[in-house]
C-alpha positions as CSV (number, residue, x, y, z in Angstrom):
1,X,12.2,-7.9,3.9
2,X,10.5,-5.3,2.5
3,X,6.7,-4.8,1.8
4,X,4.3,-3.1,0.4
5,X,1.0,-2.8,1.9
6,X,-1.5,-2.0,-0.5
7,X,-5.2,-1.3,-1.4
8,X,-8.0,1.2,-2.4
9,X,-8.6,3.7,0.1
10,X,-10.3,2.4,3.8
11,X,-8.8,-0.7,3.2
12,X,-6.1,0.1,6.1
13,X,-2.7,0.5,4.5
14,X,-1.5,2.7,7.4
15,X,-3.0,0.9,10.2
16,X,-1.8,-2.5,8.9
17,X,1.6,-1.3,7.6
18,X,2.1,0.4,10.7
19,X,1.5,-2.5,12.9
20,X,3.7,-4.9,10.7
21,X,6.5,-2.5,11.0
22,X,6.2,-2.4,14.7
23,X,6.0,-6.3,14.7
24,X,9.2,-6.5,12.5
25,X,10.9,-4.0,14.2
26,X,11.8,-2.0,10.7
27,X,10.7,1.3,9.7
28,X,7.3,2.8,8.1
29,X,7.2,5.0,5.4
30,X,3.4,6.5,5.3
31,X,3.0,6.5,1.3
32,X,0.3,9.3,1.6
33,X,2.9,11.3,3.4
34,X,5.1,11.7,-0.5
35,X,1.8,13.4,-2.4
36,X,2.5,16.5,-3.8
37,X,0.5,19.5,-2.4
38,X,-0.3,19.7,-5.1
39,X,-1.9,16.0,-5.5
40,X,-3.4,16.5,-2.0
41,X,-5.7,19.6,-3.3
42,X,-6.7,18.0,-6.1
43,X,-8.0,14.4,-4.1
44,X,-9.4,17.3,-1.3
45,X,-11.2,18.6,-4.2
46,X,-12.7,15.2,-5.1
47,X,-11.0,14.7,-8.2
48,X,-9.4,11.5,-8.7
49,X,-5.0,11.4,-9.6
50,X,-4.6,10.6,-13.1
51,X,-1.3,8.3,-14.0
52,X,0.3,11.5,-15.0
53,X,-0.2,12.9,-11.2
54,X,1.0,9.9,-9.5
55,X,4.2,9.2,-11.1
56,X,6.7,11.4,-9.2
57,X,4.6,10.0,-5.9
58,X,5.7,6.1,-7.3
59,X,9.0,7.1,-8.1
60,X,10.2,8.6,-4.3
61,X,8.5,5.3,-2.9
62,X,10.5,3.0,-5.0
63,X,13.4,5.3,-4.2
64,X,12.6,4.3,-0.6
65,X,12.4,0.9,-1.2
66,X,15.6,0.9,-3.3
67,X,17.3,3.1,-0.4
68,X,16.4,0.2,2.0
69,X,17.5,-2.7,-0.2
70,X,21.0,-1.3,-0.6
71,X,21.3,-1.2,3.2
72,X,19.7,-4.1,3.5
73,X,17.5,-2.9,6.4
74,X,13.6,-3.9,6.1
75,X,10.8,-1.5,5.2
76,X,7.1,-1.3,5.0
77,X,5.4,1.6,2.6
78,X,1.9,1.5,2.2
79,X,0.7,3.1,-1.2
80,X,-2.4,2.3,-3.0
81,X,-0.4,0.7,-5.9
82,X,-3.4,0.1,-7.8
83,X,-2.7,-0.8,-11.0
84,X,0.3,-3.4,-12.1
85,X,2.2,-0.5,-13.9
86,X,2.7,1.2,-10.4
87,X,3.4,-1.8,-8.9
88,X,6.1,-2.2,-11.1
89,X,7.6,1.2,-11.3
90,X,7.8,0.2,-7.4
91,X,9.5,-2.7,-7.9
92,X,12.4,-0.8,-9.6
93,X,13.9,0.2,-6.4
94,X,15.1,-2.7,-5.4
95,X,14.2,-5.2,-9.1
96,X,18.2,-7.1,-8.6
97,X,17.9,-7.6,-4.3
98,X,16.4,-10.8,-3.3
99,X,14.2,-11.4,-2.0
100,X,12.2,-8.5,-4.3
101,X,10.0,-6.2,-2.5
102,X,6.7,-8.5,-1.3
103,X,3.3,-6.8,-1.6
104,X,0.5,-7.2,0.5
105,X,-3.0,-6.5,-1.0
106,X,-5.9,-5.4,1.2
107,X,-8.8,-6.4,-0.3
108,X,-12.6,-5.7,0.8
109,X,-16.6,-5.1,-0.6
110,X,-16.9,-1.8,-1.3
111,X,-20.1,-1.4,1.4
112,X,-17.5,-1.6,3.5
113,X,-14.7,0.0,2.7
114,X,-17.1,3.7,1.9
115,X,-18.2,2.7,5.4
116,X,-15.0,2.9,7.0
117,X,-13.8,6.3,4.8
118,X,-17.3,8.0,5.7
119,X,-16.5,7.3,9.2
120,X,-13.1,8.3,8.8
121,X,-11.7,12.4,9.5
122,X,-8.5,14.4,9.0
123,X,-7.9,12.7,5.3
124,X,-7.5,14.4,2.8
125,X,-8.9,12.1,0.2
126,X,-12.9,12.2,0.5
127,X,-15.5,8.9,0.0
128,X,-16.8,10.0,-3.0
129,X,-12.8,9.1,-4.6
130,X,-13.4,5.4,-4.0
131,X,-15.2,4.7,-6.9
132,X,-12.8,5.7,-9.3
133,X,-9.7,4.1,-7.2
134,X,-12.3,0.8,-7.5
135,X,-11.9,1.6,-11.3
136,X,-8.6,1.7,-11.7
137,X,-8.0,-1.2,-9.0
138,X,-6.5,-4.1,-11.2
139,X,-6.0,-6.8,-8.6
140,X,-2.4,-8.5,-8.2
141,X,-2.4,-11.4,-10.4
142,X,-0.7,-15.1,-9.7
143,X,2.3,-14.0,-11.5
144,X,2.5,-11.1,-9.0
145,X,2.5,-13.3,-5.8
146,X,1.3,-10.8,-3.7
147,X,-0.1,-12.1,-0.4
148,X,-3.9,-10.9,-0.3
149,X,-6.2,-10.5,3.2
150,X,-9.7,-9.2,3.5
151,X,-10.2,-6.3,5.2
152,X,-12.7,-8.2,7.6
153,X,-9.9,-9.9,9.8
154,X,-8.7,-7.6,12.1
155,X,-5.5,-5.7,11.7
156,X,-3.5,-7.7,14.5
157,X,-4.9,-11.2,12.7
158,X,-3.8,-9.6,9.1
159,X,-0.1,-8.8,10.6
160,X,0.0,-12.2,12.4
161,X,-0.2,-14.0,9.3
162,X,2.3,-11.6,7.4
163,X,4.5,-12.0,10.1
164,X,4.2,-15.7,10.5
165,X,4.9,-16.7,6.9
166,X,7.9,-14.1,6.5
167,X,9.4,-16.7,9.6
168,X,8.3,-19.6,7.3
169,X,5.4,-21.1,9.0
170,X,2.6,-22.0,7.7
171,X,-0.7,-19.6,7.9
């Protein structure tokens, strides 16, 4: 399979997607790793990626994802992917392999996710961004599927679950 872990900023896309990747035994692609320098300055700067900015980043990722479907190898990317449109232009890479990329939304209270970046250091993307990526944030709906875990289980619960439904049990 082939997921997407994905959330506002804090929520732990890399620690999460990392883990499952381990668990899975398939490769992790860091999504912040495919920014521009460009996009890196300007979220150092404290100025929030407009649609415009982010594009290119969505289209490499899907490319990853659409490189791993047609090998048929597993992947987990994490990106933000916070609006539907981003989620979709992910989705392109691999839109005719079932079964279709499956995200994984990291949800949390903002308390405690500008907790977690304040306490956070050697990212580029500062606190003060997470109210605009709040903004922008349009949940996963039904139609999307995605499986959604709050940021309050632990990391190794969070994969556990992941892991046990993509083996068909029950969580």
């Amino acid at each position: 399979m082939r997921f997407v872990v994905m959330g506002v900023a804090g929520a732990g896309k890399s620690v999460v997607g990392a883990a499952l990747a381990r668990a899975l035994g398939v490769e992790f692609v860091e999504g912040d790793a495919f920014h521009s320098h460009a996009n890196r300055e300007k979220m150092a700067s404290g100025a929030p990626l407009t649609d415009d900015d982010r594009a290119e980043w969505l289209r490499d990722l899907a490319e990853r994802l659409g490189d791993a479907a047609i090998r048929g190898a597993g992947v987990v990317v994490s990106c933000s992917a916070l609006k539907r449109v981003y989620r979709d232009v992910l989705r392109t890479g691999d839109d005719r392999v079932t079964p279709p990329v499956r995200f994984v939304y990291l949800r949390g209270e903002e308390s405690l996710l500008a907790q977690r970046l304040t306490a956070r250091t050697g990212h580029f993307m500062p606190p003060s961004l997470l109210a605009s990526q709040l903004a922008t944030l349009e949940e996963p709906t039904r139609a999307e599927d995605a499986w959604t875990f709050s940021v309050t289980e632990s990391p190794d619960a969070i994969v556990a679950a992941i892991v046990a439904r993509t083996h068909g049990a029950s969580v």
